[in-house]
N, C-alpha and C positions, 0 to 999 in steps of 0.2 A: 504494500500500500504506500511505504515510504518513499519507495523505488519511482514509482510511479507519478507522484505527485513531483517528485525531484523532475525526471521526465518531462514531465508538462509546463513545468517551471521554468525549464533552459528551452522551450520551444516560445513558449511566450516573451522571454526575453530577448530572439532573434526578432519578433515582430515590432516590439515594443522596447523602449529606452524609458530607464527610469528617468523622472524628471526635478532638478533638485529645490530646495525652496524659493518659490520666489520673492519680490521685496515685500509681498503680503501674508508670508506665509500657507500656500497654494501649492499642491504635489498632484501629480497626477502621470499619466502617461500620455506620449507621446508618439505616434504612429511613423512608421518610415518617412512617407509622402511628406507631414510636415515637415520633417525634418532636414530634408533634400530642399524644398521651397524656403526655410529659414536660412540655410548655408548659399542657396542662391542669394537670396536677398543681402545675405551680408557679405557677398564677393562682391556686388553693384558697385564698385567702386575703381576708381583707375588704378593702377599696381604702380606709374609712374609718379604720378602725384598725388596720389590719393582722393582727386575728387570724385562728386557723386554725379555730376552734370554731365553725364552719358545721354549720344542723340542717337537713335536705329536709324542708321541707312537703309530703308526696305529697297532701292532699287539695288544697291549692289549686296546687301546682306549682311551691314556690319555694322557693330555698335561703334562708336568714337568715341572719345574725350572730349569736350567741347574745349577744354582750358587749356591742354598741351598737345590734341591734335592726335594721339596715342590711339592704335584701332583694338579695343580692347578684345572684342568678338568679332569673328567672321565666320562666313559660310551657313547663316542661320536661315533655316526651312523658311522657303516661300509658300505661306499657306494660301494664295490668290491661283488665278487660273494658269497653265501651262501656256496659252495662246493667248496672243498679241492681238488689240484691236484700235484702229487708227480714228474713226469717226463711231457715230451712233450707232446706223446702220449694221454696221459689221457689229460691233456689243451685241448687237440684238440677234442677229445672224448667229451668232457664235454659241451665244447664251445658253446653257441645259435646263435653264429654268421656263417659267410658263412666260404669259404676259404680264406686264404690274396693273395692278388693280386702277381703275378708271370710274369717274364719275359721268363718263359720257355714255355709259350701259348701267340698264336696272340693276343688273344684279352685279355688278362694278366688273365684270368681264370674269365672276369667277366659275362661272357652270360654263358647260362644253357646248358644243355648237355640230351641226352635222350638217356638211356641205350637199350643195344641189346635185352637184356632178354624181350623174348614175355611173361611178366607176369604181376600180376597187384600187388597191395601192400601188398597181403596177400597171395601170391606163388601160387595162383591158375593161370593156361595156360589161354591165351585168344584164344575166337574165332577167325575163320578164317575172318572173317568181321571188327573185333579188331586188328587185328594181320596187315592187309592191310591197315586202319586206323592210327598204328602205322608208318607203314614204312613209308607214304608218309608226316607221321610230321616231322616223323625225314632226311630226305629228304630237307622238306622247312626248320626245322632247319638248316641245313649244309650249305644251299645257304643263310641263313639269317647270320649268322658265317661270313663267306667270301664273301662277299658285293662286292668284287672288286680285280684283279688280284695283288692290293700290296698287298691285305689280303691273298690270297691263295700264293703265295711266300712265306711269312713272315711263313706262317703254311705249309708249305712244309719244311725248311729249322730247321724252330727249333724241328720238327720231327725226320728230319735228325741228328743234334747235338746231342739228347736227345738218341739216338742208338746209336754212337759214342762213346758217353762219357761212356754210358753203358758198352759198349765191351772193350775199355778201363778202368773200373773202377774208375771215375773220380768221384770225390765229388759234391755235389750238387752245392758249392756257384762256384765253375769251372764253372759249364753249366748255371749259371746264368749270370755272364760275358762273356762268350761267346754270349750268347743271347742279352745282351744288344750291342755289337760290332757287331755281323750283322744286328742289328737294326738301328745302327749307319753307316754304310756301305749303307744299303739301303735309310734311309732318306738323304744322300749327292750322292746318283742315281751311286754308286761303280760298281749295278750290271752290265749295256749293257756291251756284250761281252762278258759276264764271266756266268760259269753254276754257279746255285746257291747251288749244292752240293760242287764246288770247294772254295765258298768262307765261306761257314759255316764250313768245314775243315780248311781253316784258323783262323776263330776265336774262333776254339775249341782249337786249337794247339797255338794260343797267349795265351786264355784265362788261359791254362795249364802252360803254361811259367810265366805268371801275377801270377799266385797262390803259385807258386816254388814246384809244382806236374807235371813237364815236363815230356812227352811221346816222344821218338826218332823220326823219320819225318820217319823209316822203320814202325813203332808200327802205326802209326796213318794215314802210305798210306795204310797200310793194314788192317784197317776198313773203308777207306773212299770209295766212287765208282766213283773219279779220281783219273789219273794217277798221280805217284810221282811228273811227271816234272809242271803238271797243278797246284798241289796243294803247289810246292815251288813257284811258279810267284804269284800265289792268296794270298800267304803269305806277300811277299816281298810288293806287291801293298797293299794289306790292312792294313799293318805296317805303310808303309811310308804316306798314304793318308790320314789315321787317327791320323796319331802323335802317336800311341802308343809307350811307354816308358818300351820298356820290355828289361831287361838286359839280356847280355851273361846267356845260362843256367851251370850251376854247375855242374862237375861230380858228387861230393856230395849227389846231391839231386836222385842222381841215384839210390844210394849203399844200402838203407835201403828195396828199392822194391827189387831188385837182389838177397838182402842175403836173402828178407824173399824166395823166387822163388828158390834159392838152399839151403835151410836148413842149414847154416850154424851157429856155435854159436856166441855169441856177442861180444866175443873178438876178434876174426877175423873180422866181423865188424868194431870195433872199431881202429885196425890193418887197415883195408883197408882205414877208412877215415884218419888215421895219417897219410898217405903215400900219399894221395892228399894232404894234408894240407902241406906237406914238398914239394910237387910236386910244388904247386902256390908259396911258397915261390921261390923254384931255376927258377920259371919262365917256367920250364915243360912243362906245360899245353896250352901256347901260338899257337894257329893254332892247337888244336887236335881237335878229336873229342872226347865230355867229357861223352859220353858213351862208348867209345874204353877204356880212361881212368878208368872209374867206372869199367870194366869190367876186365883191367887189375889191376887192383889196388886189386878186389876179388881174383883175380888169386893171387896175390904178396902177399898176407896177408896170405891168405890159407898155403903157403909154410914155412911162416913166423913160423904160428901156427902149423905147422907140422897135419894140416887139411888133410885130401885126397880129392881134388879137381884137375881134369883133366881139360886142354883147351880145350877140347868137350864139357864139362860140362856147362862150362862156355860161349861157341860160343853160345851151342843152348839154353838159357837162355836169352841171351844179344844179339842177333845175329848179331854179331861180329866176323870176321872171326879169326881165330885162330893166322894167320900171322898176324893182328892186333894186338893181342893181345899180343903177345911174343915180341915185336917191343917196344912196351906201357910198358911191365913188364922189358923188361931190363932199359927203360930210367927212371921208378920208383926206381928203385934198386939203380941206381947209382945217383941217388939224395939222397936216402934215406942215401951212405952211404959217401956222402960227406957231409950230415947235422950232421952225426956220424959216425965216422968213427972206433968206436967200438962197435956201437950200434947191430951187433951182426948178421948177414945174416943168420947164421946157412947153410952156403952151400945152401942158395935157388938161389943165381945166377947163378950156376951151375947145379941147375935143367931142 
């Protein structure tokens, strides 16, 4: 019995270190593994000078000194991928993982999808027994996707957006905030009484304003499939119910789509946004509308620059009516030339 327990004693003591008092008084034992990551942790130091300000090199695999330059580790395991990737694309290309999660799909892109193509993995047709096999998977997939009428809204609506934003040309991280704001609109119950085309139009149209890539409320009733007046209330209400914090939009942020849409050169440009920028100074700009201005403001540069650019040119581009625009170019002009008043018209007032 003696024998034995001695035994078990010297095996215990191979796994375990006794551990001696510490400054509290505290004994206990202490496992291999700690004991390995304690003795690390107190080698963390330079053998040259003794500091502790070690930096990892992960591209070449070596720790440093920071204070005397000393490589105190090399050759440490690159836990990241074996292959190399130069742009997004290829990351993504490369990748063994799935897609990342997205706010522009109901169910954020995490359930699976089964393609149309009646084919199998190596481009051969499936039969007509396969082909009828297929359709009714893909079937119970669809009804397994949309589970329930907030799921088939949610995926009717950001359908919607994701066409929107298209025919608009709207960047990606736009139609992500807008997807999260009608998600946001539906989980506080925004929709009763409102179509859900009208209110994904409004949070394409905030989400656009949020990014400083605003579209006119003419540009964006005419991709939506309500009416202007439906799509201003669905605005107004989805603004004010969710707090969003989106400022007055900028003629500014107008001018750079405009001139690229008439071809003009970047001095005019650059011409057109001087002549807002004097505009907000004299206070101009107060109750316009800051696509009338963007628009005349191209007009008033053009002239400046001794450009050929017509008010038709510019209406059907902007679509802004012309008497708008002549209305906006004289009140530019005479800011312009009371902020200088030799800075030089060249007779464009009188064009």
């Amino acid at each position: 019995m003696s024998d034995a327990l001695h035994a078990r004693t010297r095996e215990d003591d191979d796994e375990r270190t006794w551990r001696d008092h510490d400054a509290d008084g505290t004994t206990g034992y202490t496992d291999e593994s700690e004991r390995t990551e304690a003795s690390e942790e107190e080698s963390l130091e330079c053998p040259e000078c003794g500091s502790t300000d070690l930096v990892a090199d992960d591209e070449r695999g070596e720790t440093v000194c920071a204070d005397c330059g000393l490589v105190v580790d090399e050759d440490s395991i690159d836990r990241g991928p074996e292959w190399r990737a130069f742009d997004s694309a290829e990351r993504d290309e490369k990748s063994r993982v799935g897609a990342p999660t997205t706010n522009l799909m109901h169910d954020k892109g995490l359930s699976t999808n089964i393609g149309w193509q009646n084919k199998d993995a190596y481009g051969n047709s499936l039969s007509s027994n396969q082909r009828q096999k297929m359709q009714r998977l893909r079937t119970w997939n669809e009804r397994f996707r949309t589970r329930d009428s907030k799921e088939r809204n949610l995926k009717q609506a950001l359908g919607e957006i994701d066409r929107m934003a298209s025919a608009l040309g709207l960047p990606e991280n736009v139609r992500e905030t807008a997807s999260v704001i009608y998600r946001r609109a539906l989980d506080e119950d925004l929709l009763p009484g409102r179509s859900i085309e009208g209110i994904a139009t409004a949070a394409l149209h905030a989400a656009a304003r949020m990014a400083q890539v605003p579209r006119s409320i003419d540009e964006v009733a005419r991709v939506s499939r309500v009416g202007e007046d439906e799509f201003e209330r669905a605005y107004r209400y989805v603004v004010r119910e969710l707090s969003l914090e989106i400022q007055p939009a900028d003629p500014a942020e107008y001018v750079p789509r405009f001139a690229s849409d008439l071809e003009i050169p970047k001095e005019t440009e650059r011409t057109a946004n001087e002549l807002l920028e004097n505009a907000k100074r004299q206070n101009v700009h107060s109750g316009k509308s800051p696509v009338g201005l963007a628009a005349a403001a191209l007009y008033a540069a053009a002239q400046l620059t001794n450009e050929e650019l017509t008010q038709a040119d510019v209406s059907e581009v902007t679509d802004i009516s012309e008497v708008t625009i002549r209305n906006r170019y004289q009140e530019l002009l005479e800011a312009w030339d009371l902020d200088s008043p030799h800075g030089g018209r060249s007779g464009a007032a009188e064009a």
